[in-house]
C-alpha positions as CSV (number, residue, x, y, z in Angstrom):
1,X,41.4,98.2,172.3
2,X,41.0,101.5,171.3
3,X,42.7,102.8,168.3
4,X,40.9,106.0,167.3
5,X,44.6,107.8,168.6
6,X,47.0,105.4,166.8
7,X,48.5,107.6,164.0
8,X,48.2,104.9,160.6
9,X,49.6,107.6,158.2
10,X,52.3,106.1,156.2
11,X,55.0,109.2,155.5
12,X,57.6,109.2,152.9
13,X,61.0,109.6,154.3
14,X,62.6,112.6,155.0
15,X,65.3,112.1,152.2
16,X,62.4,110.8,149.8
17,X,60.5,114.4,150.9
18,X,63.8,117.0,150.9
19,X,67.5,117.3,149.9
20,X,68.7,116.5,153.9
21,X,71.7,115.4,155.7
22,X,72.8,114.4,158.8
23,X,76.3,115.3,160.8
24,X,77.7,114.1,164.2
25,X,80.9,113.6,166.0
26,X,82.4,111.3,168.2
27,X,81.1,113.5,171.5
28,X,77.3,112.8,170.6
29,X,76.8,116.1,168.7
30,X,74.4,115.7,165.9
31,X,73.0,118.2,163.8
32,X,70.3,117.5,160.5
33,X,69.7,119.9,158.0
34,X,66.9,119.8,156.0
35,X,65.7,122.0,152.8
36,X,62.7,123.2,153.8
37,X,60.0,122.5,156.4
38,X,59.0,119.0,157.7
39,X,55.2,118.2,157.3
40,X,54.4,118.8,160.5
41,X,56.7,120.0,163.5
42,X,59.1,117.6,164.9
43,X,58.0,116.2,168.6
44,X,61.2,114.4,169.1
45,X,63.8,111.9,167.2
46,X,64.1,108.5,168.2
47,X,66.8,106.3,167.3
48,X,66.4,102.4,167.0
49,X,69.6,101.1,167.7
50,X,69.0,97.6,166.7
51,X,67.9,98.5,163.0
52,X,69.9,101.6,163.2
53,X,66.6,103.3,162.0
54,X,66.5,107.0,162.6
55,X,62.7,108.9,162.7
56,X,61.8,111.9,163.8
57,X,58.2,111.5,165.8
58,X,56.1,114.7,164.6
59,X,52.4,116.0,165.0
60,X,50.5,113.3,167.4
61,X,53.2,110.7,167.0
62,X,53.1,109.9,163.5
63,X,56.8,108.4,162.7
64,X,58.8,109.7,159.6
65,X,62.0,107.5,158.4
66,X,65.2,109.9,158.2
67,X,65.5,107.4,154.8
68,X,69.0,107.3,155.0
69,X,71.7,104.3,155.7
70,X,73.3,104.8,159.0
71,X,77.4,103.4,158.8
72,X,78.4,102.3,162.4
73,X,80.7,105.8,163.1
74,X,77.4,107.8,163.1
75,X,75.9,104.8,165.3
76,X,78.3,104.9,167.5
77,X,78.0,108.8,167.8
78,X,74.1,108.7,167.8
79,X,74.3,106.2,171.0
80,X,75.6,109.3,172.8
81,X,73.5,111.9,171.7
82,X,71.0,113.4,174.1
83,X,69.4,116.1,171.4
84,X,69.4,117.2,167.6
85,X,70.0,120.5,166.2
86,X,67.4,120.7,163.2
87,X,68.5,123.7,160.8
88,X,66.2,124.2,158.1
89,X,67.3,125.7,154.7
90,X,65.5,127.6,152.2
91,X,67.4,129.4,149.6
92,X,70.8,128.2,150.5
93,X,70.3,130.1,153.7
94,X,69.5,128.7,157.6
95,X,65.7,130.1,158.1
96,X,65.4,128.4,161.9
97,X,66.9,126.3,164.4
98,X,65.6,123.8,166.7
99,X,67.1,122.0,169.8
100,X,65.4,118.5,170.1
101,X,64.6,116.0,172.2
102,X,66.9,112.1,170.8
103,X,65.6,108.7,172.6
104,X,68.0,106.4,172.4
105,X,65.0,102.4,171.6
106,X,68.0,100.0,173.1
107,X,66.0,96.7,172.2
């Protein structure tokens, strides 16, 4: 097999990186805020139901940990959502937005 592609990069999580926090309501609506840029643009989030782990997939697949516990309201919500708003932050103020991508690992 070859692995030459295989990102092996071991990230700290988001919340281990940045002040971040994420928001959602019972419609599927989620929006995470971040202070500051992510290392690398975000590709799309998945979320792992089963482990209710939360990553957001950047450059060439490499997976970074949101880092934060997930309570079953905001599981619940995240089973509906279809995309995250990302808002960055710098100096208290929003500096960009992002609509992107959620896939919802059901196993």
């Amino acid at each position: 097999m070859n692995t030459e592609h295989i990102p092996t990069e071991k990230l700290l999580s988001l919340s281990e990186q940045t002040r971040c926090c994420i928001f959602s309501n019972a419609k599927g609506d989620v929006v995470l805020l971040h202070e500051g840029p992510t290392q690398a643009p975000v590709q799309w989030i998945e979320y792992v139901a089963s482990t209710k782990g939360f990553n957001l997939v950047i450059d060439k697949g490499t997976v970074q940990s949101l880092g934060t516990e997930i309570n079953e309201q905001m599981h619940n919500n995240l089973l509906k959502c279809k995309k995250v708003i990302l808002i960055c932050i710098e100096n208290k103020e929003p500096v960009s937005k992002h609509d992107v991508a959620m896939v919802l690992k059901d196993y």
